[in-house]
Steps between C-alpha positions, in 0.01 A plus 500: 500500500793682552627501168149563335514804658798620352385383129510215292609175663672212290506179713705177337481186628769299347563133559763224367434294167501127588627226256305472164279231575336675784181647343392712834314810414670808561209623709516142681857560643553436876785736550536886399776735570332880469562811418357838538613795267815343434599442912542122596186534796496110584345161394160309407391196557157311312250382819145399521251779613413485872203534654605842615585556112111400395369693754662838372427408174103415585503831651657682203274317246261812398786755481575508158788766549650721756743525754459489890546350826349198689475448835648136582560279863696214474312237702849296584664789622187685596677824387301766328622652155433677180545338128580769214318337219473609136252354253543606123455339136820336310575482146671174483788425239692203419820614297671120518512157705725729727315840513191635634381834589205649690419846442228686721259649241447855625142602532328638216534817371872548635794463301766472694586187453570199747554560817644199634659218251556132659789343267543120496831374348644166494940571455 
C-alpha cells in the first residue's frame, strides 16, 4: 500500500525452471522469490486457502472494487487486528510457458494506465 501510494507498482514473482519434462504450470509453482519495483522484498510460497482466507473472501464477495480496511481477531491468538485489502479487475496475459502478467484494469473513464502490474517469470 505503501508503494501504491507513491505511483505505479511493478511486483515480479520469479521462480526457477525445472528439468524439461516437468510440465507444472507457471501459475502452479510452489516457490516464488518477489520483487517490488525492482527491490528484492522476500519470498512466496503456493498454500491452500484457510478458513480464515474464505472467510475474508465471503465477506469481500459483493465489493467489486475498492480499497479499505477490515477489522480481523485471530481466534488462536485471540489478538485483534486490521487487514488492508484491495479488490480490483485484472487483464490477464500469457506471453510464454514462462511468462505471465496481471495488470489491474483501471476504472473506466481514466487513462492512466495500470496501477499495479503482478509479473510471473520462470528464469
Amino acid at each position: 500500500q505503501k508503494e501504491m501510494a507513491a505511483g505505479m507498482v511493478r511486483i515480479a514473482l520469479e521462480c526457477e525452471k525445472r528439468q524439461d519434462k516437468d510440465k507444472t504450470l507457471l501459475i502452479e509453482e510452489p516457490l516464488w522469490t518477489m520483487f517490488c519495483n525492482g527491490k528484492k522484498t522476500g519470498y512466496g510460497v503456493k498454500r491452500e486457502a484457510t478458513e480464515e482466507d474464505l472467510n475474508v473472501m465471503e465477506l469481500l464477495k459483493a465489493t467489486t472494487m475498492g480499497a479499505g480496511i477490515v477489522p480481523m481477531k485471530n481466534e488462536v491468538e485471540n489478538v485483534d487486528g486490521e487487514l488492508a485489502y484491495m479488490r480490483a479487475s485484472f487483464e490477464h496475459v500469457i506471453g510464454s510457458k514462462d511468462s505471465e502478467t496481471l495488470y489491474m484494469l483501471s476504472p473506466e473513464g481514466s487513462d492512466t494506465g495500470p496501477e499495479l502490474t503482478i509479473f510471473f517469470v520462470r528464469i
